[in-house]
N, C-alpha and C positions, 0 to 999 in steps of 0.2 A: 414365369411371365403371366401378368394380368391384362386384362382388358376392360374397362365398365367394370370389374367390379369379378370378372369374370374369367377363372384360370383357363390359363392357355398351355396346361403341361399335356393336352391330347390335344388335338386341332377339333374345332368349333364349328357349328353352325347356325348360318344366319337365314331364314324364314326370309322371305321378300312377299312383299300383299303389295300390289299398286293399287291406286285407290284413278287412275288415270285411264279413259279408254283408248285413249290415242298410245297407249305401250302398245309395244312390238309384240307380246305374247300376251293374248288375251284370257288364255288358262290363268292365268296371273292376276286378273282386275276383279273387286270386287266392289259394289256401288251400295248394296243394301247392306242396313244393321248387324242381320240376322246372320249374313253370310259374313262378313266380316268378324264379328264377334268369333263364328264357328271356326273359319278357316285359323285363327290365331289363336286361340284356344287349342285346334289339332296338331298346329304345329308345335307347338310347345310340349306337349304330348306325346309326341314321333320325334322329340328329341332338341327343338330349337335353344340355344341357348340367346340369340337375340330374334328380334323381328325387326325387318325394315320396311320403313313406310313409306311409298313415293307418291304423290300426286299430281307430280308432272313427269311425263317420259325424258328422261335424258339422253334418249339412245341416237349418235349422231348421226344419223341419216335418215332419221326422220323429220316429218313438221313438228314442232310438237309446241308449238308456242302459245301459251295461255296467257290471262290478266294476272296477276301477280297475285288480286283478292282472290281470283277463282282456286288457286295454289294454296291461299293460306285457309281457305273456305274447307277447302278437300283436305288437309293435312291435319287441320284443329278436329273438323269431325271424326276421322278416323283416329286418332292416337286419344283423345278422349273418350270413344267406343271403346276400346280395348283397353285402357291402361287398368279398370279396375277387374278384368278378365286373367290378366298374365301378368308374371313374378318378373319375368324375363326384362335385360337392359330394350327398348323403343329406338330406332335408331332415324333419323328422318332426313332422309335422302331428296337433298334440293340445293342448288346455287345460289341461293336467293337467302339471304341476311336475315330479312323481315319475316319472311317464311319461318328459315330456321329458330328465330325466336319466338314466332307464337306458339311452334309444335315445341320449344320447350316449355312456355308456359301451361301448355294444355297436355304436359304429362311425358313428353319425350327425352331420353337422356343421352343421345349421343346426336352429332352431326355429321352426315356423312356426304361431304362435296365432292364431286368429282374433277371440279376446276382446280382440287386442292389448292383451295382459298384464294386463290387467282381471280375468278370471278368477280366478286364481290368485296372489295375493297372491306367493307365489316362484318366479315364472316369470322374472322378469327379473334375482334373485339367481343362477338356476340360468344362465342367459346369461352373466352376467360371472360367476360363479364358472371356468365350461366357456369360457369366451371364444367363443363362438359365435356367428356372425351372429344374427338374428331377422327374422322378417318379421311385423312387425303389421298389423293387420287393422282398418280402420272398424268400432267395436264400439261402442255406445250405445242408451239409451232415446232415439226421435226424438220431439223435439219440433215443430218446425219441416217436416210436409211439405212447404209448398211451393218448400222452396230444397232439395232431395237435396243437391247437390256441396258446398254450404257446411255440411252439419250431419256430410258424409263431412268435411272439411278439418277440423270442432271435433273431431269424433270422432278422428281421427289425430294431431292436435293434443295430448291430451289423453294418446295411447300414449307420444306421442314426450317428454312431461315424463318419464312415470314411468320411461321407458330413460333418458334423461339424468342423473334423479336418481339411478338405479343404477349407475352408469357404464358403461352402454353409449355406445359412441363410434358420433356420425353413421355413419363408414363403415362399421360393422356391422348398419345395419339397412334394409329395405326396407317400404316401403309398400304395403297392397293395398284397394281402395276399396270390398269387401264385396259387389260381384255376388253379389245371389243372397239375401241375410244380414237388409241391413235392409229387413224386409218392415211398411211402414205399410200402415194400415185404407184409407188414401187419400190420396195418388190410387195407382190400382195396384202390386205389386209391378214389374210388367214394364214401367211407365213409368218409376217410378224407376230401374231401373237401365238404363232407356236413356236418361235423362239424364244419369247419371252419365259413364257410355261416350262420350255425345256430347261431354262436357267435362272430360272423362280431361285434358286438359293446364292447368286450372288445377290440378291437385296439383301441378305442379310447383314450385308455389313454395316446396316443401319441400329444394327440390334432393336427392330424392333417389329410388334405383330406384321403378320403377312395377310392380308386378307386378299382371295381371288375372286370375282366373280366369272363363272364361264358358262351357266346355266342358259341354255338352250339356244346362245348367242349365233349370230351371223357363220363366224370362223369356221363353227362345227357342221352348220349347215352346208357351206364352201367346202368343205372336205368331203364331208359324207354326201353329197348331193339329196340332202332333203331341205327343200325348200321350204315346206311348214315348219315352223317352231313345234309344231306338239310333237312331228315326230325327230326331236335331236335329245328324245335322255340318256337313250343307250350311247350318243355320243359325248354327252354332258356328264355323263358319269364316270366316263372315261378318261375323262380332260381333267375331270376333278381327281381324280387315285394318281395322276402323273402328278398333279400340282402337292397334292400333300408328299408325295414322295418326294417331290423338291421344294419342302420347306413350309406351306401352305399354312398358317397357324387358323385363319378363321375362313370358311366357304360361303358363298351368298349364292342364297337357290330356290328356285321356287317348288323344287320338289325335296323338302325338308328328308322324309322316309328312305327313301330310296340312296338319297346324296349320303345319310349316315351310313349306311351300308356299305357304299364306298370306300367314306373316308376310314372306317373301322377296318377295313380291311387291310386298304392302304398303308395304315399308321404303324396294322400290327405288323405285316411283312416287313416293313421297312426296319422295325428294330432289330431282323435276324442281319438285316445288310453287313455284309463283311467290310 
C-alpha cells in the first residue's frame, strides 16, 4: 500500500508545523523563516516521511476564524519556505478550496481536509483538477452516540462518494477517523474517541491508508488530567502504539522523534501477535 508516492508496508509519520497562533499547541507554531525552514528540515531527519502545514487552526473548540487571504498568505509563505528544504510529500491542511489550491501551486502535494470534502463544495474538483492525493476526514452531524466507530465509517463512507463521483481514484486518497473532531453532548468527547482508537481496525474495511492524529489532543489531556498541551506526550505516545496496533498506517504529530519510537516499537510487537 502507497500513499503520495510513499510505502505504507511499516506505518508512517507525518511532521505537523502550524504556521497559525490561534493553534491549541503553541509548541507547534512557527512564524519566522529561519525556524521554520529548521524545524522541517529536523523533522525529516528524525524520520518524517510527510510534513503538514496548517495555517488556520481547525481544532473545534476553538475561535479560530481568519480572512481566507490571511490563510492563503500564511500557507503560500510557508510550503514555498520549505519545499526546496525537504524531499518529503507537503501536505496542507485547510477546508478552504482556494486555499488548498494556492499551497498547491506554491509547492504542496497532498490535501488534507478535515470536513472530508464536505466543506467546500470545490475541494475535491481542486484534487482532481491538481491530481493530488487527499486525506478525508470523519466529518458529520452525529446522530447515533452510542456506536462512535460505525457513525466514523457512515461519515467516511459518505467522503469516499463525493471523491469517487469527482474522480478521484481509490489510490489517491487516505482515511482519518476524526480524533479530536467529533465531539457529542454524550457520552464524553474522550470516551468516543477511545473507542474509536480501540476499534481503529474495523475502518479497514475500506482498504485503504489509516491515518490518526492524537498528538497532544484534548481526549488525552481529559484522561490524564493535564491540562497543558506540553505536558500530554507520554500520553500521546501512548494512544499512538494502541493506534498502530489497531491498524494505524500513517501518524500525524508534532513530536516526529519521539512518536517514531513508538510507533517502531508498536509495529514490531505487533508482528509476534498470535
Amino acid at each position: 500500500m502507497k500513499f503520495a508516492g510513499v510505502s505504507l508496508d511499516e506505518p508512517k509519520i507525518m511532521g505537523v508545523i502550524n504556521i497559525s497562533p490561534e493553534s491549541f499547541y503553541k509548541g507547534s507554531v512557527r512564524q519566522n523563516e529561519e525556524e521554520l525552514i529548521e524545524t522541517a528540515v529536523q523533522m525529516v531527519k528524525e524520520g518524517a516521511s510527510f510534513i503538514d502545514i496548517g495555517a488556520k487552526s481547525t481544532a473545534p473548540y476553538l475561535e479560530t476564524q481568519i480572512p481566507v487571504e490571511e490563510e492563503i498568505r500564511r500557507a503560500v509563505w510557508a510550503i514555498s519556505t520549505i519545499r526546496e528544504h525537504v524531499k518529503v510529500p507537503i501536505s496542507i491542511d485547510t477546508t478552504n478550496a482556494k486555499v488548498a489550491e494556492e499551497a498547491i501551486k506554491a509547492g504542496a502535494d497532498i490535501i488534507n481536509d478535515v470536513t472530508g470534502l464536505k466543506g467546500d463544495s470545490r475541494m475535491a474538483e481542486v484534487a482532481r483538477e491538481y491530481n493530488v492525493p487527499v486525506i478525508v476526514c470523519a466529518h458529520k452531524e452525529v446522530k447515533n452516540f452510542t456506536d462512535p466507530v460505525h457513525e466514523v465509517i457512515d461519515a467516511l463512507e459518505e467522503s469516499l462518494q463525493i471523491a469517487y463521483k469527482n474522480g478521484i481514484e481509490k489510490e489517491r486518497i487516505a482515511i482519518d477517523p476524526a480524533i479530536g473532531f467529533l465531539r457529542p453532548r454524550y457520552p464524553p468527547w474522550y470516551e468516543w474517541d477511545s473507542k474509536v482508537i480501540a476499534n481503529l481496525n474495523l475502518l479497514k474495511v475500506f482498504g485503504l491508508p489509516i491515518l490518526v492524529g492524537v498528538s497532544r489532543k484534548s481526549f488525552i489531556g481529559a484522561i490524564t488530567g493535564r491540562k497543558d498541551p506540553l505536558e500530554r506526550l507520554a500520553g500521546s505516545l501512548s494512544a499512538t502504539a494502541i493506534a498502530v496496533w489497531n491498524g494505524a498506517n500513517i501518524v500525524r504529530t508534532h513530536d516526529v522523534k519521539e512518536t517514531l519510537d513508538a510507533v517502531k516499537m508498536a509495529n514490531f510487537i505487533k508482528k509476534f501477535r498470535g
